[in-house]
Every structure is written in structure tokens, then in C-alpha cells.
C-alpha positions as a LaTeX table, in Angstrom:
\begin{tabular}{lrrr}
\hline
Residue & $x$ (\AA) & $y$ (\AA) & $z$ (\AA) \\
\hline
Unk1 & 91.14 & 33.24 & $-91.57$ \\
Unk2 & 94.46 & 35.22 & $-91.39$ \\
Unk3 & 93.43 & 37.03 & $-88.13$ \\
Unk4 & 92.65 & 33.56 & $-86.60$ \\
Unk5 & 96.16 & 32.65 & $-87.56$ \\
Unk6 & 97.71 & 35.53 & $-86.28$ \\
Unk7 & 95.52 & 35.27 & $-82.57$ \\
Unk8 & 97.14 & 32.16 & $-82.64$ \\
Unk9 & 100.95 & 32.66 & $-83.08$ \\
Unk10 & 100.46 & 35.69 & $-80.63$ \\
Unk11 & 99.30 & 33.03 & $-77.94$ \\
Unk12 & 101.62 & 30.78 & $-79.09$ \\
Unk13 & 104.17 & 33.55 & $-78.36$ \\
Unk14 & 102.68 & 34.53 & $-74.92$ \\
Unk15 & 102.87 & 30.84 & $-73.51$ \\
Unk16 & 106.53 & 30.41 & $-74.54$ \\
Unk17 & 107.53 & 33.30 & $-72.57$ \\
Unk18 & 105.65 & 31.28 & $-69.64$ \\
Unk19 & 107.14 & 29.07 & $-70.35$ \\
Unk20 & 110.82 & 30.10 & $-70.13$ \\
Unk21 & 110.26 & 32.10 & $-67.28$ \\
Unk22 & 109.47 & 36.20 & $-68.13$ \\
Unk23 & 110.78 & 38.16 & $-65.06$ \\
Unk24 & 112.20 & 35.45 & $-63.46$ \\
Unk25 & 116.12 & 35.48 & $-63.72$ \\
Unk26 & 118.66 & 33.17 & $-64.24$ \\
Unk27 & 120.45 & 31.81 & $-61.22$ \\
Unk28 & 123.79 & 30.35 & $-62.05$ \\
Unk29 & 124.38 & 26.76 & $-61.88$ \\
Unk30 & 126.77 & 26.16 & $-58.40$ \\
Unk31 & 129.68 & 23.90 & $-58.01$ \\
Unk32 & 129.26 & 21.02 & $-55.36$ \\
Unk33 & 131.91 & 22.66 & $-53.10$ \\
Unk34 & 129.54 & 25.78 & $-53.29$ \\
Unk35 & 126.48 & 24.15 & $-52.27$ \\
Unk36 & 128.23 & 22.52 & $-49.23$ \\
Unk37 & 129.13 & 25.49 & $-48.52$ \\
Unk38 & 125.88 & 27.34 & $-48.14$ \\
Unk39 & 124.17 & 24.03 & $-46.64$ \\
Unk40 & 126.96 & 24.77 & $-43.86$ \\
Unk41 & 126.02 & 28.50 & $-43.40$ \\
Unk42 & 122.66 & 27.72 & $-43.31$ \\
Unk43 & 122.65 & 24.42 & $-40.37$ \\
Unk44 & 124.85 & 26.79 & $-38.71$ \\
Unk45 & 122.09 & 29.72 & $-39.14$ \\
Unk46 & 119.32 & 26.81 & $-37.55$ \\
Unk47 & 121.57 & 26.18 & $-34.94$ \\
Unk48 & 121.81 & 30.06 & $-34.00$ \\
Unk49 & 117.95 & 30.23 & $-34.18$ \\
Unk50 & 118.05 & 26.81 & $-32.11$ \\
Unk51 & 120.44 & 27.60 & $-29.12$ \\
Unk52 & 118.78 & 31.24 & $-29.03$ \\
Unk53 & 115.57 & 29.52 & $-28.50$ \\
Unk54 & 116.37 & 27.33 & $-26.28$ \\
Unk55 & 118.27 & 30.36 & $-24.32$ \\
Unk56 & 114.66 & 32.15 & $-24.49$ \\
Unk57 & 112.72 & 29.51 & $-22.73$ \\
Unk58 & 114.75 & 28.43 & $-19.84$ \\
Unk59 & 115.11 & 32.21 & $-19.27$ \\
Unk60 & 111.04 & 31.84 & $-19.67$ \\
Unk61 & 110.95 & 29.34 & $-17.33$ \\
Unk62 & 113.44 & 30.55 & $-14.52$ \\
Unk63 & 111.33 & 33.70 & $-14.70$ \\
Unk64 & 108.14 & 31.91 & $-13.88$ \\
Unk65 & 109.73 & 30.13 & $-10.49$ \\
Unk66 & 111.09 & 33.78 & $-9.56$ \\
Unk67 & 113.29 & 36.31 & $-10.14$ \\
Unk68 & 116.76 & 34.48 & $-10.00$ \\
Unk69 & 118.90 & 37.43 & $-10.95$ \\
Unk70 & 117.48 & 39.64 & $-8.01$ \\
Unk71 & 119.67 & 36.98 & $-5.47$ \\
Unk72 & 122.65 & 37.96 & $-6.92$ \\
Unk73 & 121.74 & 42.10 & $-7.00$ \\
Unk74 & 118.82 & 42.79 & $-4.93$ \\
Unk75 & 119.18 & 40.63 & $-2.09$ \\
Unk76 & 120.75 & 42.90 & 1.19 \\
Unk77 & 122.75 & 39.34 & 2.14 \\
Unk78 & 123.42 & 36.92 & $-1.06$ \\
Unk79 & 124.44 & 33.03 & 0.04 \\
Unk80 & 128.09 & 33.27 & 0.50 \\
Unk81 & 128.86 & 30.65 & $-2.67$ \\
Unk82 & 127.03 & 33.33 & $-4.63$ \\
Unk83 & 129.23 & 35.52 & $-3.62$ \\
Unk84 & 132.09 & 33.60 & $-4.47$ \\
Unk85 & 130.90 & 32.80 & $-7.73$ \\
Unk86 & 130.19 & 36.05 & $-8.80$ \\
Unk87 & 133.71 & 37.45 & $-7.68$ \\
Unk88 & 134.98 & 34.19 & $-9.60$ \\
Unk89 & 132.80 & 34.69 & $-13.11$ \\
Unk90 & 131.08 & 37.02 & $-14.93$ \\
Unk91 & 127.67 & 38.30 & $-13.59$ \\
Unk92 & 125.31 & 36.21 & $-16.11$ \\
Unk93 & 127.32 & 33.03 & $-15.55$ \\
Unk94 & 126.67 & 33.21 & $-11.55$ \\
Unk95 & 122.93 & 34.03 & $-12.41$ \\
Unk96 & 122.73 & 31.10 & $-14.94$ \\
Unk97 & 125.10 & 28.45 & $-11.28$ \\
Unk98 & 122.06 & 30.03 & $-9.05$ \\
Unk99 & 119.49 & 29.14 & $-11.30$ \\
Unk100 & 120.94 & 25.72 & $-12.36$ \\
Unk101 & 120.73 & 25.22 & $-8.14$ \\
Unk102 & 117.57 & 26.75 & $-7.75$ \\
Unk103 & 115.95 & 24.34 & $-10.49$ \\
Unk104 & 117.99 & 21.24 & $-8.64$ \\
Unk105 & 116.69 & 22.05 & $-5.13$ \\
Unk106 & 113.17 & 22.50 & $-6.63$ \\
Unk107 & 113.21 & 19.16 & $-8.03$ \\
Unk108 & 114.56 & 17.36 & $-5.36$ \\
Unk109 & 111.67 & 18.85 & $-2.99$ \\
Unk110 & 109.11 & 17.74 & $-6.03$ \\
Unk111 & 110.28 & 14.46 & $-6.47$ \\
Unk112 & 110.34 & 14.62 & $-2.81$ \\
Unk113 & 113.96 & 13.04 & $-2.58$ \\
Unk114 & 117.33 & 13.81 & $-0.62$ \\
Unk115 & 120.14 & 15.45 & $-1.94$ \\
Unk116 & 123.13 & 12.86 & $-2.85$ \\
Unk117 & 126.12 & 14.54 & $-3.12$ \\
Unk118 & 127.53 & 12.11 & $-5.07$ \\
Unk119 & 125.03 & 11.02 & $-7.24$ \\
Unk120 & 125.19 & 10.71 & $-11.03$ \\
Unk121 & 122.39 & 10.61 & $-13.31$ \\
Unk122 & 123.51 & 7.56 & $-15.35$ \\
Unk123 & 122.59 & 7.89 & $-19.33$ \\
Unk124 & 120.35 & 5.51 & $-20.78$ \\
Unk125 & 122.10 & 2.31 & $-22.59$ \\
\hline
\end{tabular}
């Protein structure tokens, strides 16, 4: 009988440290003003991972309707706004206008409408 009782504070023993947690350590408690803190660093960190994201795919998709950049330093004669542009800005901000123009005058000729110089796309109410 005394082995059965000493099986059983050994177990007894073995779940408590379970229990509490054996290897795992202690993480101290944080102040409100501390966990705002880190929720800030970390929406910031999602919007990082967000913008860079969204950065990949329209880079993805400019890719697929050609080569924009090659306009701008490949072409023997680039359109004379380019030109202007790129003496204006840096390099990747007149690749980024010509794209943005590239991806207008494609969908006007999809949606098979006229350009509108003054035109607005009004936001919904």
C-alpha cells in the first residue's frame, strides 16, 4: 500500500508542474500605455506588409501589359512629356506617371470610350 501512495503523490507532483507551466516562462504583466504601444508597432508592421503588397502586384500587373520602364530607357525616341517628367522627378516616379497613363489609355480603349479631359470620377454617396 505505501508504494501505491507514493505512485500517487509523484503524479500528483508531475501534473502540478503541468499545470503551472514547466519550461514555459513568465512574461511580465504590461501597463495599458505599453500594450497601445505595441498594438501601434504592430498595425503599423500590417500596413508595411500591406502597401508592399499592394506595390508587388500593380508592379505584377504593369509587367503583364508590357514592359513600362523600357519607354523611359530603352526606347531610341521617348514621348516628349516623358521626357519632361523624368528631367522633372526621379526615374521610378516617371515610370510609375507612364504607367498610371498607360493603364488610363488601356481602359479607355476597353471600355471603348473617349478621353474627357475634364472628367472626374465622382465617389459614390
Amino acid at each position: 500500500m505505501g508504494s501505491a501512495l507514493g505512485a500517487g503523490a509523484a503524479e500528483a507532483r508531475s501534473s502540478g508542474k503541468a499545470v503551472v507551466g514547466a519550461g514555459i516562462k513568465a512574461v511580465a504583466v504590461k501597463s495599458e500605455g505599453q500594450q497601445a504601444v505595441l498594438a501601434l508597432h504592430r498595425m503599423r508592421a500590417q500596413l508595411v506588409k500591406f502597401r508592399t503588397a499592394q506595390s508587388n502586384g500593380l508592379r505584377g500587373l504593369l509587367t503583364e501589359y508590357g514592359e513600362v520602364r523600357a519607354v523611359l530607357t530603352h526606347s531610341k525616341e521617348p514621348p516628349e512629356w516623358a521626357k519632361r517628367i523624368a528631367e522633372r522627378r526621379p526615374r521610378k516616379v516617371a515610370i510609375v506617371a507612364l504607367a498610371n497613363k498607360t493603364a488610363r489609355t488601356w481602359a479607355l480603349s476597353a471600355h471603348e470610350r473617349a478621353y474627357q479631359p475634364g472628367w472626374y470620377m465622382s465617389r459614390p454617396a
